[in-house]
Backbone as JSON, one array per atom type, in Angstrom:
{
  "sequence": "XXXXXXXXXXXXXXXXXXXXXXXXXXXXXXXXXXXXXXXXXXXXXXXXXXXXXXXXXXXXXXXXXXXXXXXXXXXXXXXXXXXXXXXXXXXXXXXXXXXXXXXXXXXXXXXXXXXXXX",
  "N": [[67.05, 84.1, -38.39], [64.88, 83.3, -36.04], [64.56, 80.12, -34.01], [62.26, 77.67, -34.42], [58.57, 76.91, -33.24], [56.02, 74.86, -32.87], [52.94, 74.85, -31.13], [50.64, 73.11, -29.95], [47.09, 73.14, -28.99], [44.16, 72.59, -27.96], [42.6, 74.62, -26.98], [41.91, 77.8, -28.05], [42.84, 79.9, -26.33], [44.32, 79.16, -24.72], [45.86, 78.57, -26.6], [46.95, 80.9, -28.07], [48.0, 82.71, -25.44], [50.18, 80.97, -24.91], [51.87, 81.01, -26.99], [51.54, 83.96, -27.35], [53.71, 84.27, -25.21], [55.46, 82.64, -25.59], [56.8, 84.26, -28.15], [57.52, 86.45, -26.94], [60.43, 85.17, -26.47], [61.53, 85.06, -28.12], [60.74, 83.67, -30.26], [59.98, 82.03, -33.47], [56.44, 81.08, -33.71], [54.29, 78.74, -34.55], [50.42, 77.19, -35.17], [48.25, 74.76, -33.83], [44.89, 73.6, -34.06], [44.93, 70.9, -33.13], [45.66, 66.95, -33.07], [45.73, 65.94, -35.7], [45.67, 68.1, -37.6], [48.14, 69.13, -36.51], [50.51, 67.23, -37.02], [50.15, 66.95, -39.84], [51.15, 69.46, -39.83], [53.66, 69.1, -38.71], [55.02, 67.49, -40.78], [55.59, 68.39, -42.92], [56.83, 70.72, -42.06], [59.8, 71.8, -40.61], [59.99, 72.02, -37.32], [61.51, 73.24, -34.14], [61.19, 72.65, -31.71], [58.32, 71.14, -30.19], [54.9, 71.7, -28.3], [52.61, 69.99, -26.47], [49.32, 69.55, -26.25], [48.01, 67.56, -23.91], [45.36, 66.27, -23.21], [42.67, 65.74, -25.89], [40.3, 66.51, -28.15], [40.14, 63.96, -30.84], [42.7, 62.39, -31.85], [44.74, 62.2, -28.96], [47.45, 64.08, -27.15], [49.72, 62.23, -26.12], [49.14, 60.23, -28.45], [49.99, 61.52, -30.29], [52.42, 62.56, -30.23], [54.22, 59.98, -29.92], [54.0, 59.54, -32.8], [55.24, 61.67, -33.96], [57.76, 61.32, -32.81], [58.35, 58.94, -34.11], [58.35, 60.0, -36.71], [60.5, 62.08, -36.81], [63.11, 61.38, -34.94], [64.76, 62.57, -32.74], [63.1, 65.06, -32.41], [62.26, 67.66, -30.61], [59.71, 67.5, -27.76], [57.47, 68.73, -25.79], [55.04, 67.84, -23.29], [51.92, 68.77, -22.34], [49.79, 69.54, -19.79], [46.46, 70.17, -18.15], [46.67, 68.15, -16.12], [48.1, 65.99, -13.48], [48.58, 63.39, -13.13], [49.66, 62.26, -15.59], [52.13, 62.11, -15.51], [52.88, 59.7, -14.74], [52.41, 57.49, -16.38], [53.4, 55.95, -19.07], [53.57, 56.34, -21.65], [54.1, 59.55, -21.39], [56.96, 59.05, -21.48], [57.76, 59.63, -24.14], [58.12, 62.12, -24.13], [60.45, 64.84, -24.66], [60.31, 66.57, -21.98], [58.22, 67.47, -19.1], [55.23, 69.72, -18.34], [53.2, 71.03, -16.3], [50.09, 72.74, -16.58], [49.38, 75.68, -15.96], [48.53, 79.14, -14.84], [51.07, 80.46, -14.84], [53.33, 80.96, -16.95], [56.59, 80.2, -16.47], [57.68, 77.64, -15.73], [57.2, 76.24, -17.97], [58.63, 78.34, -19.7], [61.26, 78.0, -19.21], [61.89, 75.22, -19.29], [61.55, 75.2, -22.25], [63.5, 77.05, -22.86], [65.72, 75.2, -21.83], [65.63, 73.22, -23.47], [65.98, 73.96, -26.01], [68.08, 75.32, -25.38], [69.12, 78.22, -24.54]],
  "CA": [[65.7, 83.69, -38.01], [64.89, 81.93, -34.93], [63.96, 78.75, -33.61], [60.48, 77.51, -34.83], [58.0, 76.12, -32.39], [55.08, 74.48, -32.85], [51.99, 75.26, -30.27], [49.24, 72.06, -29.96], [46.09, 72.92, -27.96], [42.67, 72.72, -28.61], [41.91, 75.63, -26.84], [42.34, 78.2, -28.38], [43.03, 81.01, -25.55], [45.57, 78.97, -24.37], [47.08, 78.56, -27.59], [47.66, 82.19, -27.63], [48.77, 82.77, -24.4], [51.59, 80.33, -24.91], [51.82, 81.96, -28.36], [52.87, 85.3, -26.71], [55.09, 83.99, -23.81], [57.08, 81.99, -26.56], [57.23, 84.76, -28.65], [58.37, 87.23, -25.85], [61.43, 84.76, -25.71], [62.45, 85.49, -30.04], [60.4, 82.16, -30.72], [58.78, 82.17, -33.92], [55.33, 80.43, -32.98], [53.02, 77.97, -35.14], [49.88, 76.72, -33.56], [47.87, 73.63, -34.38], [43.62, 73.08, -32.89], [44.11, 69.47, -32.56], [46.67, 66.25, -32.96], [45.69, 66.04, -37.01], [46.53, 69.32, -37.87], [50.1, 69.01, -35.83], [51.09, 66.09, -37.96], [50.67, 67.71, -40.91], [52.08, 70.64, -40.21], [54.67, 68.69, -38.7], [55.64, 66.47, -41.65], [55.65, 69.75, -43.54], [57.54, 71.74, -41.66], [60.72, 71.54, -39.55], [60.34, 72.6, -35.99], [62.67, 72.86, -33.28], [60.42, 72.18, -30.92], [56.51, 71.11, -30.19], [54.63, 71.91, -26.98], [51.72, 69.24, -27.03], [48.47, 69.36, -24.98], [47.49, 66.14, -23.94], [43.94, 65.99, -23.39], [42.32, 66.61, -27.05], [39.12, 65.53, -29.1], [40.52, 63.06, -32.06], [44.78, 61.7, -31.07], [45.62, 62.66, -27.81], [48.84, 64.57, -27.02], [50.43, 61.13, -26.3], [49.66, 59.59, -29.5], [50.83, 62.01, -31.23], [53.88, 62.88, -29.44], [54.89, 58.65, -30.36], [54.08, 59.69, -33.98], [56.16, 62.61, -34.2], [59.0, 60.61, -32.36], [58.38, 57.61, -35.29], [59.14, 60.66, -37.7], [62.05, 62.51, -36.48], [63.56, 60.76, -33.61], [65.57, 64.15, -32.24], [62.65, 66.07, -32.13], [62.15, 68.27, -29.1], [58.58, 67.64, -27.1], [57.11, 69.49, -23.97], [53.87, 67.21, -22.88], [51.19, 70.32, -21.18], [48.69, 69.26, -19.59], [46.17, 70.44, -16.71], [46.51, 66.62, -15.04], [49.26, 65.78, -13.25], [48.23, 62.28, -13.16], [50.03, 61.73, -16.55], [53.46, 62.03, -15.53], [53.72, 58.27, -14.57], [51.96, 57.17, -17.38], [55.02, 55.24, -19.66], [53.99, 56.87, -22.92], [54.78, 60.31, -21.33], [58.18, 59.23, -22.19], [57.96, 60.26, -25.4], [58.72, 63.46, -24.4], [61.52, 65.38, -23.21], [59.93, 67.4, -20.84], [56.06, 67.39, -18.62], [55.01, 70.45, -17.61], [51.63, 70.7, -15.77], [49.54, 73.62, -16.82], [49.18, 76.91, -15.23], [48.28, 80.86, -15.66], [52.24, 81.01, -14.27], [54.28, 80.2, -18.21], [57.84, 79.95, -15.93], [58.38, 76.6, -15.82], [56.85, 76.02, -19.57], [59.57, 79.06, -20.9], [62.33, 77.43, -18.48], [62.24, 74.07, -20.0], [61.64, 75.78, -23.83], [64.75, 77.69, -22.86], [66.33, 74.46, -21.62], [65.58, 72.57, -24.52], [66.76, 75.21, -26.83], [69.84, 76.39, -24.99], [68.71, 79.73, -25.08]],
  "C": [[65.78, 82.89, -36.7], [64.35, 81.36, -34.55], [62.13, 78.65, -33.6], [59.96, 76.66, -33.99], [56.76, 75.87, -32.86], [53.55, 74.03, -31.47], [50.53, 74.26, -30.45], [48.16, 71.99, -28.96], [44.71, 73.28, -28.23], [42.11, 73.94, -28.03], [42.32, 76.54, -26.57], [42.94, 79.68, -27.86], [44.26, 80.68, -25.08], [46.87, 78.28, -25.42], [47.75, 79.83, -27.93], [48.31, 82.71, -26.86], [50.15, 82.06, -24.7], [52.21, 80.92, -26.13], [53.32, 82.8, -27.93], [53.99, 85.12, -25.98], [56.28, 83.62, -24.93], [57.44, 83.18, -27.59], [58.12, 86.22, -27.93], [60.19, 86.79, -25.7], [62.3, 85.01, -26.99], [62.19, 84.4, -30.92], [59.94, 82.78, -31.93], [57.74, 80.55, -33.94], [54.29, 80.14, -34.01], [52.19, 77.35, -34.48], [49.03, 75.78, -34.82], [46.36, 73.39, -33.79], [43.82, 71.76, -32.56], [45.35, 68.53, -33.48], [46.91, 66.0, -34.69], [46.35, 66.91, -37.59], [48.21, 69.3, -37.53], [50.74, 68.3, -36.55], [51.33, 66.41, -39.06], [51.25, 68.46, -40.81], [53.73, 70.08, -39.38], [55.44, 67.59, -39.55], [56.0, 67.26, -42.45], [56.71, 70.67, -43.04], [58.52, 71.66, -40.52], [60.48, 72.68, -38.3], [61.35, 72.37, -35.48], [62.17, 72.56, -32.07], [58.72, 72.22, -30.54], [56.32, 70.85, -28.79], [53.17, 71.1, -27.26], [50.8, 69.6, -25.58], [48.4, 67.83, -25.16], [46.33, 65.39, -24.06], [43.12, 67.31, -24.76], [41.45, 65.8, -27.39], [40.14, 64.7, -30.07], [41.6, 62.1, -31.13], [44.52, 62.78, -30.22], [46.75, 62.78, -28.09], [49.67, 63.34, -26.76], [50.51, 60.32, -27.14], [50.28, 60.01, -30.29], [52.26, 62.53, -30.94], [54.78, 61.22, -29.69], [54.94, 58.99, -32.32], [55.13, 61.1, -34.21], [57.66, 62.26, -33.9], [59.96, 59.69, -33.59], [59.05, 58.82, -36.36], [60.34, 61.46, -37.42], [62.16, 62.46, -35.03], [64.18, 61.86, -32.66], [64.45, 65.14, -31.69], [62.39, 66.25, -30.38], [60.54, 68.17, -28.42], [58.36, 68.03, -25.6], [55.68, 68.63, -24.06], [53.19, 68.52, -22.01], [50.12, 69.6, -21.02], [47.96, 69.78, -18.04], [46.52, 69.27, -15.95], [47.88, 65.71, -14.77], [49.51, 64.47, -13.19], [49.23, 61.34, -14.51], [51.83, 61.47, -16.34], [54.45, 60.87, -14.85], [53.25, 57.68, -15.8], [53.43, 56.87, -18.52], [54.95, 55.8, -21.06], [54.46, 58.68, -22.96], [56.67, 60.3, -21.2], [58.81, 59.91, -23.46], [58.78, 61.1, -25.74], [59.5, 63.79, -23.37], [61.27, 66.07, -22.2], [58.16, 67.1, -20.4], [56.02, 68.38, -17.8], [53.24, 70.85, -17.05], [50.95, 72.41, -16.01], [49.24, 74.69, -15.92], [49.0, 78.31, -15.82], [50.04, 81.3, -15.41], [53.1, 80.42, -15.39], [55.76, 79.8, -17.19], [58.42, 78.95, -15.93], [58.4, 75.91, -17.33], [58.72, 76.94, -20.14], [61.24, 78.7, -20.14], [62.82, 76.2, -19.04], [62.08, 74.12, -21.47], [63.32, 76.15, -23.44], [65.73, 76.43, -22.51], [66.59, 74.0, -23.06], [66.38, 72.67, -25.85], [67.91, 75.71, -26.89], [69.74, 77.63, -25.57], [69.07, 80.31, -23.77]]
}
């Protein structure tokens, strides 16, 4: 089987899109509308890595990216967001990677594939 990812974005075209790209790569791909949902299904279910939007109705991708940290310290996070503005911001630490949103996945399935060692 291989490596389980978890897909967090409220909307829901570009939760597909990333969907396919990650599954193009031999991902298999869980997706989440919103920072609630993710939590559960991440307390539930071992990923190997979660791709978080940042800007969301309820928790933002940065609170929940500290709560997922609080539960398994190892885990793998990609921060996505259209606003590049966030990548001084001190709670985008969280995560191991910030990739800024685009119709171009390359640098998204570059730093999955990093992450991964794939």
């Amino acid at each position: 089987m291989g490596k389980k990812v978890l897909v967090v974005d409220d909307e829901p075209n570009m939760r597909l899109l990333i969907k396919e790209e990650l599954e193009e790569m031999g991902l298999e791909v869980d997706e989440a509308a919103n920072g609630e949902e993710a939590l559960e299904k991440f307390q539930k279910s071992n990923y190997d890595l979660v791709t978080l939007d940042i800007e969301m109705p309820g928790t933002n991708g940065l609170e929940v990216a500290g709560k997922m940290r609080e539960m398994k310290k190892d885990a793998k996070i990609i921060l996505l967001t259209a606003y590049s503005h966030y990548k001084s911001d001190l709670a985008s630490w969280a995560a191991d990677a910030y990739v800024v949103k685009s119709m171009d996945f390359t640098e998204l399935k570059e730093e999955v594939g990093r992450l991964l060692n794939l």
